[in-house]
C-alpha positions as CSV (number, residue, x, y, z in Angstrom):
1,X,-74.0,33.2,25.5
2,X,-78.1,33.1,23.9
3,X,-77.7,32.3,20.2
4,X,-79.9,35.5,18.6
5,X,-83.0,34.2,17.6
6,X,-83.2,34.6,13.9
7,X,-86.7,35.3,12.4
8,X,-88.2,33.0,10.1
9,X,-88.5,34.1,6.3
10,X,-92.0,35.7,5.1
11,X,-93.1,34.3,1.9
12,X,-92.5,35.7,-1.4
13,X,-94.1,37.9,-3.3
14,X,-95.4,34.8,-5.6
15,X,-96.6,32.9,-3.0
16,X,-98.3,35.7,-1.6
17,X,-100.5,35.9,-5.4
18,X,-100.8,32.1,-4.6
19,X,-104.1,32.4,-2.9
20,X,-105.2,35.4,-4.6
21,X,-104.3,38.5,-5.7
22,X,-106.4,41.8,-4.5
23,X,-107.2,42.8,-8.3
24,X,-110.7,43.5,-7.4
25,X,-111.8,39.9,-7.9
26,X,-110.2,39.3,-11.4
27,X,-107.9,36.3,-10.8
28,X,-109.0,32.9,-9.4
29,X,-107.8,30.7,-6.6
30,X,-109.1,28.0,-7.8
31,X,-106.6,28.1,-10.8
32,X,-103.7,29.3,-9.1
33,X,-101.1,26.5,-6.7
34,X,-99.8,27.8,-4.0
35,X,-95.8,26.2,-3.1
36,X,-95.0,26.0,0.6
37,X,-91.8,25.3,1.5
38,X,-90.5,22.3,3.5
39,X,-90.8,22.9,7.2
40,X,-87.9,23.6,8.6
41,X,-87.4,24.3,12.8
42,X,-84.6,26.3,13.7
43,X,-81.9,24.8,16.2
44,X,-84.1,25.3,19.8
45,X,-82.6,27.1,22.6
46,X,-81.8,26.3,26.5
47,X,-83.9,28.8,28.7
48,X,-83.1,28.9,32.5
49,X,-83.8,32.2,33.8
50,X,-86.0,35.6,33.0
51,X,-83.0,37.1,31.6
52,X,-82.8,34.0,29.0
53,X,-86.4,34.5,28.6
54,X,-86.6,38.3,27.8
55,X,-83.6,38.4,25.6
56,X,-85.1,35.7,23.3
57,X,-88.3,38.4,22.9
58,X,-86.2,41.8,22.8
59,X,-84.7,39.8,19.8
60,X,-87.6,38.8,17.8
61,X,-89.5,41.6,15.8
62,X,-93.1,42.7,16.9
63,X,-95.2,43.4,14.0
64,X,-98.8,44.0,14.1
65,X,-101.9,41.8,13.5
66,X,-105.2,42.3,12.8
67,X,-108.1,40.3,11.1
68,X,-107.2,42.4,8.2
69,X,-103.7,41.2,8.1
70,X,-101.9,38.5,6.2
71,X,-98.6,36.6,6.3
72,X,-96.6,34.3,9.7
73,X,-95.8,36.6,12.3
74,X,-92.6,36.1,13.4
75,X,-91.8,33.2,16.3
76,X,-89.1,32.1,18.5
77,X,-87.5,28.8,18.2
78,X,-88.4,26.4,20.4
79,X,-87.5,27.4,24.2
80,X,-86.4,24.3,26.2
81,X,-87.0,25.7,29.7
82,X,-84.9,23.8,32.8
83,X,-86.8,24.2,35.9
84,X,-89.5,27.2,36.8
85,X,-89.0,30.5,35.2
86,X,-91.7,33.2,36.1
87,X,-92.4,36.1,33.6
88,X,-94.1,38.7,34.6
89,X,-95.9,41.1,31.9
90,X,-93.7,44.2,33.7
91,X,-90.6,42.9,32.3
92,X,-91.6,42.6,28.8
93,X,-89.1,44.4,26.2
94,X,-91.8,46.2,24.5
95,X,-90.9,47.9,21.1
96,X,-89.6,51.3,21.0
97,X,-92.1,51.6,17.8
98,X,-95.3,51.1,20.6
99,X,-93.8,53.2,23.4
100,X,-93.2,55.9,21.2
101,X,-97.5,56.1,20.3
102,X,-99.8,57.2,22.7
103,X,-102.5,54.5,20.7
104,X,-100.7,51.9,21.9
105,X,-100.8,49.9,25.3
106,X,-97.2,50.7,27.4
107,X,-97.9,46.9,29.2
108,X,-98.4,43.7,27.5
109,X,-99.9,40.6,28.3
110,X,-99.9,36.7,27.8
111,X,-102.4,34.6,26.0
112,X,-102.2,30.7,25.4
113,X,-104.7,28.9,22.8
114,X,-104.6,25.2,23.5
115,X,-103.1,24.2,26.8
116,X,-99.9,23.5,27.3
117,X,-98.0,20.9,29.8
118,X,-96.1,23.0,32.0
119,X,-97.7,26.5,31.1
120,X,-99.8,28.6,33.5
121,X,-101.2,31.9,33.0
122,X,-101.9,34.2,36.0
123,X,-103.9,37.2,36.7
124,X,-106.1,39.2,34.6
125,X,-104.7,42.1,33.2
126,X,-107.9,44.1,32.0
127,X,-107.8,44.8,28.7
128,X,-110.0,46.4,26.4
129,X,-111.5,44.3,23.9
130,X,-109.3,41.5,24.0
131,X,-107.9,39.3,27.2
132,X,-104.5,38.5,28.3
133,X,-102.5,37.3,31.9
134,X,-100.0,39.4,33.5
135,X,-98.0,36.2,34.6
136,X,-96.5,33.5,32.4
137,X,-94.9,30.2,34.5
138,X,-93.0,28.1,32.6
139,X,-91.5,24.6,34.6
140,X,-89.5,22.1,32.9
141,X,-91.2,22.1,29.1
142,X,-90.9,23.3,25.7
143,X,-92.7,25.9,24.1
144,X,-92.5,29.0,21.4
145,X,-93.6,32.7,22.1
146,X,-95.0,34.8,19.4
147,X,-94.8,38.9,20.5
148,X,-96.8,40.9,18.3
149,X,-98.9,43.8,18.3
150,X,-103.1,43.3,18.5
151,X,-105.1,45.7,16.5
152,X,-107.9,46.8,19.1
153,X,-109.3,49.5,17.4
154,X,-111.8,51.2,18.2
155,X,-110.7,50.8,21.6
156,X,-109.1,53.0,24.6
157,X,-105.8,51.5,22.0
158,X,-105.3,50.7,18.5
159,X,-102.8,48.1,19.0
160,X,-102.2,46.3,22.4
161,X,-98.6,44.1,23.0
162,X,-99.3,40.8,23.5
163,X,-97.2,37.2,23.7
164,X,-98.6,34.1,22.2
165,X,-97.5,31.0,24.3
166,X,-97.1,28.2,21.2
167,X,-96.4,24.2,21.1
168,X,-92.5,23.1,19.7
169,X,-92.3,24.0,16.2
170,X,-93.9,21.2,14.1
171,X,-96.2,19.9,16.9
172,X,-99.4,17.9,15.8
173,X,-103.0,19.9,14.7
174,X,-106.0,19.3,15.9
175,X,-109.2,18.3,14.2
176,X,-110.1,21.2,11.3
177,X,-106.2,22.2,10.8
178,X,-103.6,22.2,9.1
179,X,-100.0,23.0,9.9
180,X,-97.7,25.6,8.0
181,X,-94.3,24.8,7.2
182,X,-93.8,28.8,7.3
183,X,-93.8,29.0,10.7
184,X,-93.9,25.2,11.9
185,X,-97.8,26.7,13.6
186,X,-101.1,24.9,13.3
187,X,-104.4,27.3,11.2
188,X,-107.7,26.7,10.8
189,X,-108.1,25.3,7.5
190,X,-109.9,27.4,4.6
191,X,-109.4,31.4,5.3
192,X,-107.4,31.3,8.5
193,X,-104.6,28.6,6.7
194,X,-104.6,31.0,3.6
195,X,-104.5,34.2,5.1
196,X,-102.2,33.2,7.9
197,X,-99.9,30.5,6.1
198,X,-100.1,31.5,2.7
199,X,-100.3,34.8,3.4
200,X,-102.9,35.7,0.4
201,X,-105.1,39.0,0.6
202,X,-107.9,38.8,2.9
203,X,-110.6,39.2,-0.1
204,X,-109.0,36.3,-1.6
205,X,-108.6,34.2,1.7
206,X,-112.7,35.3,2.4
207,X,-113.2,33.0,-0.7
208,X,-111.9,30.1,0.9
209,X,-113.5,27.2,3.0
210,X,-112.4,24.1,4.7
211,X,-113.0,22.2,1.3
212,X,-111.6,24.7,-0.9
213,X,-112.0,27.3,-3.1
214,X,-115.4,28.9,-2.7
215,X,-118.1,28.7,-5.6
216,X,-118.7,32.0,-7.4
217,X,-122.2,33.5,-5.7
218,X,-121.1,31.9,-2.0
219,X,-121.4,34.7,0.4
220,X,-118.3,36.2,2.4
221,X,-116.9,38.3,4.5
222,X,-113.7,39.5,5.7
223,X,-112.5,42.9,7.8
224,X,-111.1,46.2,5.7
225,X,-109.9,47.6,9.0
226,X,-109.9,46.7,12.8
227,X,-113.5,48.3,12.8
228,X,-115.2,47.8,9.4
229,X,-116.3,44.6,8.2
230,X,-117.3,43.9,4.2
231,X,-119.6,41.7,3.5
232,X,-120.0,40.6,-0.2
233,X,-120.3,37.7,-3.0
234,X,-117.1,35.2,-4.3
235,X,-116.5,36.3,-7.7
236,X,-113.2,34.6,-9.5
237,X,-111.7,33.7,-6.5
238,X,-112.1,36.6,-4.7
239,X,-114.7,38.2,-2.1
240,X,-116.3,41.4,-3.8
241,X,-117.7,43.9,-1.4
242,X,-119.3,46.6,-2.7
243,X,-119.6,49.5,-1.5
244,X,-117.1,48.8,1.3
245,X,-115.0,51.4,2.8
């Protein structure tokens, strides 16, 4: 019988003040340390079939995301798939908590970032504002899925159910990243690393480059809302955007 997929731990609250607290630009991140704990991959699990496949994603939680939003998302362990296993977006578990709001796409859809050995997506399925595949083939490899919930507003939906296709837990980053031993999942470093990874507010995280903390007068951005962006000035760590609804 399929071990449960357990979700991996969101950081703490002290952690999340590690990158910056949303104070309205009174703390620094440049004085502050943020602590990441030791990666640590949970035990993988044997996939052979759809049923393997969509019991591993009814198990893990669906929370939403948006440019806005800070903190891992939840992720399987790694899947060790035996053979060709074909998923088709149809058969997704989607979350009672979507099909419940009429703002919120019934069907999901597949996405991939970097390519993966023995990963193919297939067909479009015509989203608004966003792109995904409406098939997912998996033969003889290893790979994690991420479900969550994209904020498309101000499109036909707010929040559209999608299925990240990621490398094993732990895999290697690529040039201009760094990986989080949150999740075991490769960011951009600077604001993608601390809002993602570190999970610090995204006025703080606006304040942060590939090098570092941001000097006070850089300019930056970062988005309130799935439609409104603030654009302002680093002051104290933190990306001041006034007025900004």
């Amino acid at each position: 019988m399929m071990r449960r997929v357990v979700s991996l731990v969101m950081l703490s609250a002290a952690l999340l003040a590690g990158c910056g607290d949303d104070d309205g630009g009174t703390s620094s991140s440049s004085t502050t340390t943020t602590t990441l704990p030791p990666l640590q991959c949970p035990d993988p699990i044997a996939v052979s079939s759809v049923e393997d496949l969509v019991a591993v994603l009814a198990a893990t939680a669906w929370e939403g995301r948006g440019a806005y939003t800070s903190g891992p998302l939840p992720i399987t362990p790694d899947l060790v798939v035996a053979g060709t296993v074909v998923l088709e977006a149809a058969d997704l578990p989607i979350p009672a908590n979507c099909l419940g709001r009429s703002d919120c796409r019934p069907q999901g859809a597949f996405r991939v970032g970097t390519p993966l050995p023995g990963v193919a997506l297939e067909g479009e399925a015509g989203l608004d504002c966003t792109s995904g595949a409406v098939r997912l083939t998996l033969t003889d490899t290893t790979v994690r899925l991420r479900p969550f919930l994209r904020d498309t507003h101000p499109c036909r939906y707010n929040f559209v159910p999608l299925v990240e296709v990621a490398p094993p837990c732990g895999s290697p980053c690529g040039d201009g990243q760094a990986l989080c031993p949150v999740d075991g999942v490769c960011y951009a470093v600077g604001t993608g690393f601390c809002q993602a990874c570190e999970g610090g507010t995204k006025e703080a995280c606006a304040c942060r480059g590939p090098e570092g903390p941001l000097e006070d007068g850089a300019s930056c951005t970062y988005w309130q809302s799935g439609d409104v962006r603030c654009n302002g000035t680093c002051r104290q760590g933190a990306c001041a955007a006034e007025p900004c609804p």
